[in-house]
C-alpha positions in Angstrom: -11.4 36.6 -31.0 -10.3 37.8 -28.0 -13.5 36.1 -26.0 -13.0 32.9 -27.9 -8.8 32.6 -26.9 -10.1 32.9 -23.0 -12.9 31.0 -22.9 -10.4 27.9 -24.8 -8.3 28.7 -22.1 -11.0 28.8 -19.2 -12.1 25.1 -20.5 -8.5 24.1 -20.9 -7.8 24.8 -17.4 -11.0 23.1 -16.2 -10.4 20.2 -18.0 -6.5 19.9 -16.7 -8.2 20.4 -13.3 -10.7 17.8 -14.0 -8.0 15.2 -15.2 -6.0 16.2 -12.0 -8.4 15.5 -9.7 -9.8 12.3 -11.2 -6.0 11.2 -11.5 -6.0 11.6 -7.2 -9.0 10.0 -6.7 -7.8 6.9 -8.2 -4.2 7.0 -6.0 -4.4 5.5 -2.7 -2.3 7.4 -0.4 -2.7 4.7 2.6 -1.2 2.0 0.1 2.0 4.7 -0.3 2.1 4.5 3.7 1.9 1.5 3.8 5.0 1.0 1.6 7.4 3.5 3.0 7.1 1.5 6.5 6.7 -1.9 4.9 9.6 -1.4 2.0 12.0 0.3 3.6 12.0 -2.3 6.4 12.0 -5.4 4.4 14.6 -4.0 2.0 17.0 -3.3 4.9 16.0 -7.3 6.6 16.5 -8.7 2.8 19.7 -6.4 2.1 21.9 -7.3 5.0 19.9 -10.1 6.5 19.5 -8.3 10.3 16.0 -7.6 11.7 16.7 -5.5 14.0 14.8 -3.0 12.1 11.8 -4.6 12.1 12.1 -6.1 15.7 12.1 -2.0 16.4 9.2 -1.3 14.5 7.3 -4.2 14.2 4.2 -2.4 15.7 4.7 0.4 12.7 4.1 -2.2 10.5 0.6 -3.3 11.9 -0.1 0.3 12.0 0.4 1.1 8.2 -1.7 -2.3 7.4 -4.4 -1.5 10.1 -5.1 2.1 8.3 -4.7 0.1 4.8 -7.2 -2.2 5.4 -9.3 0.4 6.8 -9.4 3.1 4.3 -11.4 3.0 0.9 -10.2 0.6 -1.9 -9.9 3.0 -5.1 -12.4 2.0 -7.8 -9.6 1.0 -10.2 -8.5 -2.0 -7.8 -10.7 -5.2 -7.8 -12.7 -4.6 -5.0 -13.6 -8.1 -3.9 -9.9 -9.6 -4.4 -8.7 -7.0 -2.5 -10.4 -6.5 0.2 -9.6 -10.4 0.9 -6.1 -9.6 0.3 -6.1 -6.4 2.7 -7.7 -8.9 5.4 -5.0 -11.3 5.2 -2.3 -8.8 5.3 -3.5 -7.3 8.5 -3.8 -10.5 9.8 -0.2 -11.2 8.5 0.7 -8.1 10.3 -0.5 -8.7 13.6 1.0 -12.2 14.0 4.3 -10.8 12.3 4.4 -7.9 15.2 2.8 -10.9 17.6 5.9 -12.9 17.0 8.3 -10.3 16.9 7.2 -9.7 20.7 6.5 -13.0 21.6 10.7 -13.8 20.3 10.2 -15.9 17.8 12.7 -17.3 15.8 14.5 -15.2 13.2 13.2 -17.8 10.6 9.7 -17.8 11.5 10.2 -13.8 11.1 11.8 -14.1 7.9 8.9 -16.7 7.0 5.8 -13.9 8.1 8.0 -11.1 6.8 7.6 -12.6 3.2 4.1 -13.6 3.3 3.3 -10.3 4.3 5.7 -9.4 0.8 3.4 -11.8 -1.4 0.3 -10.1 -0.3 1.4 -6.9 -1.2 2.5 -8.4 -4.5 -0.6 -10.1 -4.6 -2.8 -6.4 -3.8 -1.0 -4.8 -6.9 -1.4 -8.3 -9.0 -5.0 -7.6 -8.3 -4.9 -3.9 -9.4 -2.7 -4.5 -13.0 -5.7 -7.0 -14.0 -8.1 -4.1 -13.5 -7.4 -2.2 -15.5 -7.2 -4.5 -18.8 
């Protein structure tokens, strides 16, 4: 009885394991970069309507989308929508930090700054249809 309790157990545990690992295989840690640069300075551009922020770290953004676009697309995503997406938002990126340097307009900014937002949007749009 004893043997059969621990050997449950041993496949109990290798299955958790199993589940856990699987479970980080499908997360995509660059994408969670990505956001803590992107989010946090669109929320504080959106919140009190200052870029001074992102003027700071407009080059932080590329950054985050430059290792986006270059890492591995989990399989759960739609490969093909994505990867068209993630080329748009680097491009988006680069003309955002481009114009942030070049001092363009606060609306052109603004204007960049969300299409950069609808990509994103777009990317997780992408990843919600597949998984039905």
């Amino acid at each position: 009885m004893k043997k059969i309790s621990l050997l449950l157990f041993a496949f109990t545990m290798f299955m958790s394991a199993s589940f856990a690992q699987s479970r980080k295989m499908t997360e995509w840690s660059e994408m969670n970069d990505f956001h803590k640069v992107f989010d946090q300075m669109y929320q504080y551009s959106k919140g009190n309507g200052r870029l001074c922020l992102l003027k700071e770290n407009s080059m932080m953004i590329y950054s985050a989308s430059k290792m986006l676009h270059e890492s591995q697309i989990p399989a759960n995503y739609a490969i093909k929508e994505t990867r068209e997406n993630l080329d748009y938002l680097l491009s988006k990126c680069a003309e955002l930090d481009g114009q942030v340097s070049g001092r363009a307009s606060n609306a052109k900014i603004k204007a960049l700054l969300e299409e950069a937002k609808e990509l994103v949007r777009k990317i997780e749009v992408d990843n919600n249809k597949s998984k039905k």
